[in-house]
C-alpha positions as CSV (number, residue, x, y, z in Angstrom):
1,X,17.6,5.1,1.9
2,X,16.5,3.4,-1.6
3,X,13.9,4.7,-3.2
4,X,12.7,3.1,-6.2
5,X,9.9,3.5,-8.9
6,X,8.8,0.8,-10.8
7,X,7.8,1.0,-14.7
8,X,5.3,-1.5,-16.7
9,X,7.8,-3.2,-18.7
10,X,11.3,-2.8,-16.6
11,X,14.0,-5.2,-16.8
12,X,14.5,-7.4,-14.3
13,X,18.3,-7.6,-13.0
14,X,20.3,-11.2,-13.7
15,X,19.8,-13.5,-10.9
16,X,21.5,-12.5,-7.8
17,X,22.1,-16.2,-6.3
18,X,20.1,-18.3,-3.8
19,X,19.0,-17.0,-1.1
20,X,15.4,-17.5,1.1
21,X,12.4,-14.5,1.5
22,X,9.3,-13.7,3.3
23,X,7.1,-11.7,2.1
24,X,4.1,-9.9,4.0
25,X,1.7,-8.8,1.5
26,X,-2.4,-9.4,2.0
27,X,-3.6,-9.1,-1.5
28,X,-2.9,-12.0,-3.5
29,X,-2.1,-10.6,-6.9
30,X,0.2,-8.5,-5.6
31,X,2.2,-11.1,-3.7
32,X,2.1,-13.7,-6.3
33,X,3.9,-11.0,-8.4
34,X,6.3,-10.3,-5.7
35,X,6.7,-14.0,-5.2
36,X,7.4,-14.3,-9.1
37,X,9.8,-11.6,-9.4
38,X,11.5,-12.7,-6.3
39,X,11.9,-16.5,-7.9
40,X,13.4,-15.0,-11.2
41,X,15.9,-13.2,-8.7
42,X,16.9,-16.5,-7.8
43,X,14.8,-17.3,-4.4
44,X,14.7,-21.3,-3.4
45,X,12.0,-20.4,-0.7
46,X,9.6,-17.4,-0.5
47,X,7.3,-18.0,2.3
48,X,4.0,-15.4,2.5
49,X,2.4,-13.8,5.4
50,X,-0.4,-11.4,4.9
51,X,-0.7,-9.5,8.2
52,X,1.8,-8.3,10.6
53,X,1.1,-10.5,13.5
54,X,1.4,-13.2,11.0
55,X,5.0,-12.1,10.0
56,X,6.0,-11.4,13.2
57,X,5.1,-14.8,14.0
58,X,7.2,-16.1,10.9
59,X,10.5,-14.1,11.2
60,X,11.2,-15.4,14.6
61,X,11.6,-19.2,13.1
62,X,14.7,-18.6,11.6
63,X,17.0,-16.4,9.6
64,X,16.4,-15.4,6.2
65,X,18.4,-13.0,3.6
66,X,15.3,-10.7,2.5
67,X,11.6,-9.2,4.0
68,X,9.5,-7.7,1.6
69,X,6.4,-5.7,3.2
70,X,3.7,-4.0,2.1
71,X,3.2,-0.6,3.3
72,X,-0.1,-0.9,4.3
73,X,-1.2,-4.6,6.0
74,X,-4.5,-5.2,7.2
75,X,-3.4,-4.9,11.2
76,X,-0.7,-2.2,10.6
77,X,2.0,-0.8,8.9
78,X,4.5,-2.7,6.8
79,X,6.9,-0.1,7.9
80,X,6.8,0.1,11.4
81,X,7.2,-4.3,11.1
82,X,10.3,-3.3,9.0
83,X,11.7,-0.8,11.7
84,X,11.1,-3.9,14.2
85,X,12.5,-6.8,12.5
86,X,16.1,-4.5,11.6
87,X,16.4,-4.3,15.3
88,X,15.8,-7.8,15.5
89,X,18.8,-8.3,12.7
90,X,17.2,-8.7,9.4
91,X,19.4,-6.2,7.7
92,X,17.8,-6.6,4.1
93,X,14.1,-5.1,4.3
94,X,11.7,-3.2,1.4
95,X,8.9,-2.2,2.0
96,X,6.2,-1.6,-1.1
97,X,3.8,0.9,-1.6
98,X,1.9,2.3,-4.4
99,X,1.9,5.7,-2.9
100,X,5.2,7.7,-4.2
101,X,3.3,10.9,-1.4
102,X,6.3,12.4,0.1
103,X,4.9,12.3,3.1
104,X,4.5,8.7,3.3
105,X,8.0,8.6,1.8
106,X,8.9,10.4,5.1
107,X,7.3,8.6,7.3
108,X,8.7,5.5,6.4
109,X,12.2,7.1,6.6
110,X,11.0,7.9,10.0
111,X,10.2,4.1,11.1
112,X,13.6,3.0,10.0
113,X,12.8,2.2,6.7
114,X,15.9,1.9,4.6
115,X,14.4,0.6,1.1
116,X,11.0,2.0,0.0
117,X,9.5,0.6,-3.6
118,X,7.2,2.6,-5.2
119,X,5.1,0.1,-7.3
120,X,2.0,0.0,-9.8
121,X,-0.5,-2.4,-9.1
122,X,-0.8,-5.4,-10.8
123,X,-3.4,-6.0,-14.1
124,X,-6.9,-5.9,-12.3
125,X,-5.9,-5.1,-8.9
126,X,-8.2,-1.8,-7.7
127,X,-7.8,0.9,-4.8
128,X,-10.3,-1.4,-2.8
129,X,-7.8,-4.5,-3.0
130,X,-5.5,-2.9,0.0
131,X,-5.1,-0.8,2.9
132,X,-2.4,2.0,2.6
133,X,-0.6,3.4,5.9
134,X,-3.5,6.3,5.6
135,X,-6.5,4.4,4.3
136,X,-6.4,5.8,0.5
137,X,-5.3,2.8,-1.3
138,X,-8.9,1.3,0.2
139,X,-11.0,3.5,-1.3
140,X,-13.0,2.0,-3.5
141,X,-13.5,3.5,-6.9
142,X,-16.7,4.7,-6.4
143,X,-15.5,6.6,-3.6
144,X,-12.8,7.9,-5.2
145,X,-15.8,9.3,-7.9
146,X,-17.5,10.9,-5.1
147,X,-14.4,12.4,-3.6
148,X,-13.5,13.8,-7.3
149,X,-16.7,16.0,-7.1
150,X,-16.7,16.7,-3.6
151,X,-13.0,18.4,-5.0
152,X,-14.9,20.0,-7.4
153,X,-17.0,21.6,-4.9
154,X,-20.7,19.8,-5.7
155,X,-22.6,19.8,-2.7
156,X,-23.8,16.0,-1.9
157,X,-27.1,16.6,-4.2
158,X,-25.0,17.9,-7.0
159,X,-22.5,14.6,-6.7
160,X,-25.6,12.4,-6.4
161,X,-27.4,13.3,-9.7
162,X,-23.9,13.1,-11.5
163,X,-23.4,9.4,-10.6
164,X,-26.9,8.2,-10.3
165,X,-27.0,8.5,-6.7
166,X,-29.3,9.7,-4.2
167,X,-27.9,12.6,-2.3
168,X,-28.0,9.7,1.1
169,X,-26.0,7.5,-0.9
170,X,-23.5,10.0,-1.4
171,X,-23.6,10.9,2.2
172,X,-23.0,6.9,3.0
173,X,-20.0,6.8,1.1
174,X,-18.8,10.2,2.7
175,X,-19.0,8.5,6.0
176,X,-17.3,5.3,4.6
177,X,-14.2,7.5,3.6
178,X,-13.8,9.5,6.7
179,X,-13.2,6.5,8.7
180,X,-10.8,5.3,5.9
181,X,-8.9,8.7,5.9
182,X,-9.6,9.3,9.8
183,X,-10.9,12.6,9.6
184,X,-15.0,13.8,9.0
185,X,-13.4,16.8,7.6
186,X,-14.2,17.5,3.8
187,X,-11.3,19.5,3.0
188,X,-9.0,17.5,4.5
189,X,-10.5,14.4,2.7
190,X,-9.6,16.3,-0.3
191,X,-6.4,17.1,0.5
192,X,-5.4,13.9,1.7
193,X,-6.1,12.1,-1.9
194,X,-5.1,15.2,-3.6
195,X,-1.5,14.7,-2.5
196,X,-1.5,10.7,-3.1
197,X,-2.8,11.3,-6.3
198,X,-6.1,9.6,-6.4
199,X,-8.2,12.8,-7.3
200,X,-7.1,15.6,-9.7
């Protein structure tokens, strides 16, 4: 297994030769960097997909010498495609993600995953742009606010007159992130984004 981290300002390695990609990424700054990195590599055709069933579709038109897949697509998980296509013979597979969680690290590992990029977003791009493999890269950042003092242990009221909220408000956006995170649970919510490092 690969496991990589990737730094603002890291070299990009000399060009590796031609070769052909497709890339299953659903928000666009993010794949428009992948796709530009990719062509500096040397890629004469990167073709894009930005759900699963849409790169499913794709990968059985032909061979190709790279898949790149987000972790996190709108209609599942990057990694489980990943695990699919290698049976299917597509030997070189990453799969991106800007959450570095072990356990996501794991679970990936799990699905078959043998490359796993840890990434920072691009310029601009916010939490809301994506959906990770456990719903907290599409929290929004006001949701992320109200998680921050729900981890500081303010009741809803307390959260609400913090942010300019009404105490309903806060209890919307509670609601929200539960069926982001799957679970109604409060300290679990907490822990959840605690261990991605969204909340401090």
């Amino acid at each position: 297994m690969t496991a990589l981290v990737e730094r603002p300002g890291m070299a990009v390695p000399s060009r590796l030769g031609r070769f052909a990609a497709l890339v299953a990424v659903a928000d666009p700054a993010v794949r428009e960097s992948v796709t530009r990195t990719l062509r500096m590599l040397g890629a004469i055709n990167v073709e894009h997909a930005t759900s699963v069933a849409q790169a499913r579709a794709m990968a059985r038109t032909g061979p190709r010498a790279l898949f790149i897949a987000d972790a996190g697509l709108p209609d599942g998980s990057g990694a489980q495609l990943v695990s699919e296509l290698r049976a299917a013979g597509w030997n070189r597979c990453v799969v991106l993600s800007s959450n570095a969680d072990p356990f996501a690290v794991r679970g990936a590992v799990a699905a078959g995953v043998r490359c796993y990029l840890v990434t920072t977003r691009p310029e601009g791009v916010g939490f809301e742009g994506r959906g990770g493999e456990n719903g907290v890269d599409s929290l929004s950042e006001r949701e992320i606010e109200v998680l921050q003092h729900v981890a500081d242990g303010r009741s809803n009221k307390d959260t609400g007159a913090a942010l300019g909220l009404s105490a309903l408000t806060v209890k919307s956006h509670l609601a929200r992130i539960a069926r982001k995170l799957g679970t109604g649970d409060r300290a679990e919510m907490v822990a959840i984004t605690l261990r991605a490092g969204v909340i401090q």
